[in-house]
C-alpha positions in Angstrom: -18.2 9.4 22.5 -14.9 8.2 22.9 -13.7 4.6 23.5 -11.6 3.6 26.6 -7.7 3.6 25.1 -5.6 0.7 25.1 -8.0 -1.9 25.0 -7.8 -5.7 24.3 -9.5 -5.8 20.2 -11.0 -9.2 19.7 -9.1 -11.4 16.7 -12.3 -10.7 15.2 -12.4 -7.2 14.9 -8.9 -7.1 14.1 -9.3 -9.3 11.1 -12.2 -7.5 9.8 -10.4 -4.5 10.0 -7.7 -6.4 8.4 -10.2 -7.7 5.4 -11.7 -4.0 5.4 -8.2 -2.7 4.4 -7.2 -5.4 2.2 -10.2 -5.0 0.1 -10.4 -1.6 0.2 -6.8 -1.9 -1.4 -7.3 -4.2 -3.6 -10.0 -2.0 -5.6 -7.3 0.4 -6.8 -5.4 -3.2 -7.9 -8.0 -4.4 -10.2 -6.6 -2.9 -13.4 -3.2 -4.3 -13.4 -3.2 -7.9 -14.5 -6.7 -6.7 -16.6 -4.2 -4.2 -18.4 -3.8 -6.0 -21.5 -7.5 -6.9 -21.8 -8.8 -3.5 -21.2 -6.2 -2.2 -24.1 -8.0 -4.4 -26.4 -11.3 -3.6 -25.1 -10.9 0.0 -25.0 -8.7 0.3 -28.2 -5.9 2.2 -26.2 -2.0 2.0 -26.3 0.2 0.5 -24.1 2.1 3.3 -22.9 -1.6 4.9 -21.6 -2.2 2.1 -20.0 -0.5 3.3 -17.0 -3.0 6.0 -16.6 -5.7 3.8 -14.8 -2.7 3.0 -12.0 -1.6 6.2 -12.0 -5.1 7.7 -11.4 -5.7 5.0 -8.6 -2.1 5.8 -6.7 -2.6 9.6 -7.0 -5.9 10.0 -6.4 -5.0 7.9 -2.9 -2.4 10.2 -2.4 -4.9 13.4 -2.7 -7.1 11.4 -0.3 -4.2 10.2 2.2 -3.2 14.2 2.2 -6.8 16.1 2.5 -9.3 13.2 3.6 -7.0 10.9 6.4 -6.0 13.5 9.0 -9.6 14.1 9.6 -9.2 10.7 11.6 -7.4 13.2 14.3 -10.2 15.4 14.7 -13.7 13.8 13.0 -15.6 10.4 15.0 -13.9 7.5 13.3 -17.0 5.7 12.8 -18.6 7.6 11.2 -15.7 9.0 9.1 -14.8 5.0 8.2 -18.3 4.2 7.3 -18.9 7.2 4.5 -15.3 6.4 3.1 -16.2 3.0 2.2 -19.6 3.9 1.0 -17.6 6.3 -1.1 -15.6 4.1 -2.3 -18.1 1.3 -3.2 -19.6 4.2 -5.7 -16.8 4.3 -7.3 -16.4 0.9 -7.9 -20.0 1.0 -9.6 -18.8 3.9 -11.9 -16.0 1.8 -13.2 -18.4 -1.4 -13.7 -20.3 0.7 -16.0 -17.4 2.2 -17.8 -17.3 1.8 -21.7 -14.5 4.2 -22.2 -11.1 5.2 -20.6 -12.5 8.6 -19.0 -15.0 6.9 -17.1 -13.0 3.8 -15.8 -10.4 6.8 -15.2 -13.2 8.8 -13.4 -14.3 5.4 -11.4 -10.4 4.5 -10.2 -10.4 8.1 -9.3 -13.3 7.8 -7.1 -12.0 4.3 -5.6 -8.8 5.5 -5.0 -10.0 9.1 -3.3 -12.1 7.2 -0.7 -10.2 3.9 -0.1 -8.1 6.0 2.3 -10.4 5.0 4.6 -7.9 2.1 5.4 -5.2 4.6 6.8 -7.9 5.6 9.1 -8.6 1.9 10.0 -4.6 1.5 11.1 -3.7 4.2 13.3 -7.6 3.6 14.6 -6.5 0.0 15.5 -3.1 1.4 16.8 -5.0 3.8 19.3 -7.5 1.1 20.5 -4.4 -1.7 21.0 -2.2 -2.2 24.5 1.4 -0.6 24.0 2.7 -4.7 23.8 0.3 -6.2 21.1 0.5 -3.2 18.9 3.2 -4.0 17.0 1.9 -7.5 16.2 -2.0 -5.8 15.3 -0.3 -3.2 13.0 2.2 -5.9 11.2 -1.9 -8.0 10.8 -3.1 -5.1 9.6 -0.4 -4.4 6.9 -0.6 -7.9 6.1 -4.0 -7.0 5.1 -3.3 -4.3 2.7 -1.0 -6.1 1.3 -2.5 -9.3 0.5 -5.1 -6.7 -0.6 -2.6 -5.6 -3.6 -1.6 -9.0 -4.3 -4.5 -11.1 -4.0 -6.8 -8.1 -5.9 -5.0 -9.0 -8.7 -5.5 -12.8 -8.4 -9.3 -12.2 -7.7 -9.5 -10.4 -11.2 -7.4 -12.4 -13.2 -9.5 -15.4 -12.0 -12.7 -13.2 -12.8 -12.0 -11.8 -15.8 -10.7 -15.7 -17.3 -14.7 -17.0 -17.1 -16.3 -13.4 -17.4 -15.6 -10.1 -18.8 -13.3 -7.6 -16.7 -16.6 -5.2 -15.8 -17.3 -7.9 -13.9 -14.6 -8.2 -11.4 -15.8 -4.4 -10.7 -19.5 -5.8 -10.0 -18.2 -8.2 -7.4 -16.0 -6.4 -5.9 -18.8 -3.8 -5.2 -20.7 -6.1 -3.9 -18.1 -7.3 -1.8 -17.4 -3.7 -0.4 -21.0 -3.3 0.3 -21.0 -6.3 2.7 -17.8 -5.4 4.4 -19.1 -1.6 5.4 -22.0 -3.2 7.2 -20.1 -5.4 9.0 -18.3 -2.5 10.1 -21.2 -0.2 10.8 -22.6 -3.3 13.6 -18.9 -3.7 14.9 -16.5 -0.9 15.3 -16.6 0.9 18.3 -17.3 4.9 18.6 -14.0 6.9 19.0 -13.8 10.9 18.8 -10.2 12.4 19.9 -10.1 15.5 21.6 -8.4 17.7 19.5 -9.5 20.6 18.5 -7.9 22.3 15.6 -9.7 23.6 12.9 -9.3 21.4 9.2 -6.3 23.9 7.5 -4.2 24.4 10.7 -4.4 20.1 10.6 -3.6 19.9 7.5 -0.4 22.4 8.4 0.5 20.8 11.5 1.5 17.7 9.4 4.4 20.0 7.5 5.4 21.1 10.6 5.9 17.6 11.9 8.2 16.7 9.0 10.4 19.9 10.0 10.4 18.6 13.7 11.0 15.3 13.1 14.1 13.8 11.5 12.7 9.9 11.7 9.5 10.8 9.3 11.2 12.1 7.0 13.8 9.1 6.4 11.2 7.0 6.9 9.0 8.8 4.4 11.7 8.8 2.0 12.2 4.8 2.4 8.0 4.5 1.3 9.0 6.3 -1.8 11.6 4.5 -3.1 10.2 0.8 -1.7 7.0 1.2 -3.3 8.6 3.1 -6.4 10.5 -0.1 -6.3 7.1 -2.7 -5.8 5.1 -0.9 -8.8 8.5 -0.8 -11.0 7.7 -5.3 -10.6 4.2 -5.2 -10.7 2.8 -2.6 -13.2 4.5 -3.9 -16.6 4.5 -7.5 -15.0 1.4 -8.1 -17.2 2.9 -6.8 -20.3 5.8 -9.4 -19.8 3.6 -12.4 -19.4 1.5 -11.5 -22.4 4.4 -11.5 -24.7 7.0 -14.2 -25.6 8.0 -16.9 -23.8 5.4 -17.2 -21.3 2.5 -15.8 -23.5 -0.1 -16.1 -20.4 -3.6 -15.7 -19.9 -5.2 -12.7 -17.5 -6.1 -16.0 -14.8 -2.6 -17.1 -14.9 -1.1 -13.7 -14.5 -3.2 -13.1 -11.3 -2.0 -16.3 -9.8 1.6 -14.1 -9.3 -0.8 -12.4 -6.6 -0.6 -15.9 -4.4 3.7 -15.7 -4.9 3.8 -12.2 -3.5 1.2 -13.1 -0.7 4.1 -15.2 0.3 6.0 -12.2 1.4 3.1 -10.3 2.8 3.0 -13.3 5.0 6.1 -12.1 6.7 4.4 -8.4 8.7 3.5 -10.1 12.3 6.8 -11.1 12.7 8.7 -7.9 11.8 5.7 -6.1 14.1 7.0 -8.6 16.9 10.3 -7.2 16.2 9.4 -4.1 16.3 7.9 -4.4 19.9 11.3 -5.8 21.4 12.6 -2.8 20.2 14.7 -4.2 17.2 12.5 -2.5 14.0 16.4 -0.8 13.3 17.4 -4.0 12.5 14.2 -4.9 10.0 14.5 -1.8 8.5 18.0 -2.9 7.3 17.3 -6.5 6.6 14.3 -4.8 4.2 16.3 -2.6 2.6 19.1 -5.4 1.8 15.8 -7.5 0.5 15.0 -4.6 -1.8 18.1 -4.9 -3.7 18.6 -8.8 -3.8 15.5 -9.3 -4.9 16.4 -7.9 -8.2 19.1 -10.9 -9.1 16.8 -13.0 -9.8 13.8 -11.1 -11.3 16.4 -10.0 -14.0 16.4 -13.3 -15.7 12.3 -13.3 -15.3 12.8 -13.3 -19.4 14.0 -16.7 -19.2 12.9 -18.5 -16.3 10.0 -18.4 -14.3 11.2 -20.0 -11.0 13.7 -17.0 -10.8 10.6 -14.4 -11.4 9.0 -16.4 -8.8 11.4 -16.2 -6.4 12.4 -12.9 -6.8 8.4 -11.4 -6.5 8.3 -13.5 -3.1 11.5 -11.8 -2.1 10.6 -8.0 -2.9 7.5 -8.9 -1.7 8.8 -9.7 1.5 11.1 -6.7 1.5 8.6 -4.3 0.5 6.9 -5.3 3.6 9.3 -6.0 5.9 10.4 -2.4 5.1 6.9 -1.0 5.7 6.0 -2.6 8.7 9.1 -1.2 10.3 8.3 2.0 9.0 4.4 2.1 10.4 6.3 0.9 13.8 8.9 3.8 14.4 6.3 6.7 13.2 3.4 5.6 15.6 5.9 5.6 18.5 7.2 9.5 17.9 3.6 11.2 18.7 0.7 9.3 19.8 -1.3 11.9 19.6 -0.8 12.8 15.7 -0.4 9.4 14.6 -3.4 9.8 11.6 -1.4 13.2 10.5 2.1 11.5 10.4 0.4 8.3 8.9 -0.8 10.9 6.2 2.4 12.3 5.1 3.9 9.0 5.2 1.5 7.2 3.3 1.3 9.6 0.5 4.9 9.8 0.1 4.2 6.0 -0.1 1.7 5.7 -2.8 3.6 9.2 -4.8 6.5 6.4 -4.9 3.7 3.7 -5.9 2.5 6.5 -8.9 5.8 7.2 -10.1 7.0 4.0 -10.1 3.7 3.0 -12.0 4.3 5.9 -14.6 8.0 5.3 -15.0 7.9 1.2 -15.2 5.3 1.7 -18.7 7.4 4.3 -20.3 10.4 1.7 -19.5 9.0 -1.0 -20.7 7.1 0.2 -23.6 10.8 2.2 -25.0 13.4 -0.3 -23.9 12.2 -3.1 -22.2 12.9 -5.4 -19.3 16.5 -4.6 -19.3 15.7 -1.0 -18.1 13.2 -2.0 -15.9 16.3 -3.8 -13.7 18.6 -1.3 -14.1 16.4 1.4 -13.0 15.1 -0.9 -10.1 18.7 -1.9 -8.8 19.6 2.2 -9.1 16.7 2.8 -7.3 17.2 0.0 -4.4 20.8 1.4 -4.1 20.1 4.7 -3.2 17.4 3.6 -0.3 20.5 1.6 1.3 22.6 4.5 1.4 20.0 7.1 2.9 19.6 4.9 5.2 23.3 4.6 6.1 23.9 8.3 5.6 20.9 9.0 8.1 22.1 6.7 10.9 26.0 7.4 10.6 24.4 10.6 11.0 22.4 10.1 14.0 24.9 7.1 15.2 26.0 9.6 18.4 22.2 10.3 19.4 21.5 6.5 19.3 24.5 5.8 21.6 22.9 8.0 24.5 19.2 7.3 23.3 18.5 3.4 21.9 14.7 4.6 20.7 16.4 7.7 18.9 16.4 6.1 15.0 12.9 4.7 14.8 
């Protein structure tokens, strides 16, 4: 059955669907300020660490790629429904992990099926009127972002008055809940298209050959969230040591300085919907660099680190929203298979970010971490420039040309 299109989603639905993605999220988050607690727990090495993330990030990606375009051709209900039941497993698997491999196997497992919340967003973005969607896709990233953020604070806070299996154990719990809250409220959707699963899977290469605007875009989620777990995955490594020498809860309470910046997605959506997402994609991609002034004196004081994970918190989104904005306005009809292909070029920046930041850190330290970040930030400006000097006579003729 298929719901009527461009409908009016109650604030309720769109905040559970909001929740829904943020928690979903968040479970692939867990690890990160827990790092230094598992390595003592599990007797592993720093550098291996980075394993857990990476397994989260990639196994999103495998499920962004094969599982999330079923959203164009499957009833989302029911596809949204089994993800997160999916998902919750894994969750359990890591709660009873005693070893590495099997909190390896359990991230896996969360990460495969928490894709379910790029089905949720182009979902909400089909149900919404042409004029609020902008402003429900900038609440929904706000979502999955406070998700990353806030998943950490939730287990630092967790793992400070109980052990870190623990934060697993709620969190399924919490995941449980959420699906049926979901089951008694989403509507029944099915689109019409009728493809079978491999040609799906192809059409989404073929839309990065047709369209210029996914792939720059694409190529922005890479390096900005490259850029987000370059901060964020040795973060915990740098409050453990000298000066700061911090404890699991107070390294989770960095989640609340980010949330800050997630705070900042309904406007850029707004912006987006008068037509002026160009112009946040810039002011993002300026954001990504300064923010790395004052996070490379986070050795020394910890206003600047403050300030400067609010500010590349706010840039990472500001440059995502914008992003999410300009694909779902190319094809309406392929918006889950474009929201594939851009999400896991997002999350295969989010993995090697991950990868790279622990081999930095671990070798030379914070130093490298900057000077790889500021590199990194660099480059994004100029694609950018490159692609709309490129496209600059298009625009003149055609205003909606660079999404």
């Amino acid at each position: 059955m298929q719901s009527k299109q461009h409908q009016s989603l109650s604030g309720y639905l769109v905040f559970l669907m909001a929740f829904a993605i943020g928690i979903t999220i968040a479970s692939n988050y867990y690890a990160q300020p827990l790092l230094h607690s598992i390595t003592n727990n599990l007797h592993i090495k720093v550098e291996n660490a980075g394993s857990i993330i990476m397994a989260a990030q990639f196994s999103y990606a495998v499920g962004l790629l094969f599982i999330t375009p079923l959203g164009d051709k499957l009833e989302r209900k029911r596809l949204i429904i089994i993800l997160m039941i999916l998902s919750t497993c894994g969750l359990m698997v890591s709660a009873l992990s005693q070893n590495i491999e099997m909190l390896i196997i359990g991230t896996a497992m969360t990460g495969l099926f928490s894709t379910v919340a790029q089905v949720l967003i182009p979902f909400a973005a089909t149900l919404s009127r042409p004029e609020h969607r902008g402003k429900i896709v900038g609440t929904l990233m706000s979502g999955m972002l406070l998700g990353i953020l806030l998943g950490r604070t939730f287990a630092g806070a967790i793992s400070t008055i109980a052990d870190w299996h623990d934060v697993y154990w709620i969190a399924t719990g919490i995941m449980a809940i959420v699906t049926l809250l979901l089951w008694a409220s989403l509507p029944s959707y099915r689109c019409d298209i009728n493809i079978n699963y491999f040609k799906l899977l192809w059409s989404i290469a073929l839309l990065y050959k047709q369209e210029p605007a996914l792939r720059i875009r694409s190529l922005l989620a890479i390096i900005s969230f490259a850029l987000f777990s370059l901060l964020w995955t040795p973060l915990a490594f740098l409050l453990t040591n000298a000066p700061y020498h911090y404890s699991d809860f107070i390294i989770g309470l960095f989640g609340l300085a980010g949330a800050a910046g997630a705070m900042g997605s309904p406007i850029v959506g707004k912006l987006s919907d008068k037509g002026k997402g160009f112009i946040a994609t810039t002011i993002g991609l300026c954001l990504l660099l300064l923010a790395w002034l004052p996070l490379s004196l986070a050795q020394y004081s910890i206003f600047a680190l403050i300030f400067g994970v609010i500010l590349l918190d706010l840039a990472v989104q500001v440059t995502h929203v914008s992003n999410m904005n300009a694909i779902y306005q190319i094809r309406p009809e392929a918006r889950s298979r474009m929201n594939t292909g851009y999400m896991v070029c997002y999350f295969i920046g989010g993995m090697l970010g991950s990868v790279g930041s622990t081999y930095l850190f671990s070798h030379y330290g914070w130093i490298a971490i900057i000077i790889a970040s500021i590199s990194l930030a660099i480059l994004g400006i100029m694609c950018w420039l490159f692609y709309t000097k490129t496209h600059f006579y298009l625009k003149l003729f055609d205003k909606n040309h660079i999404n």
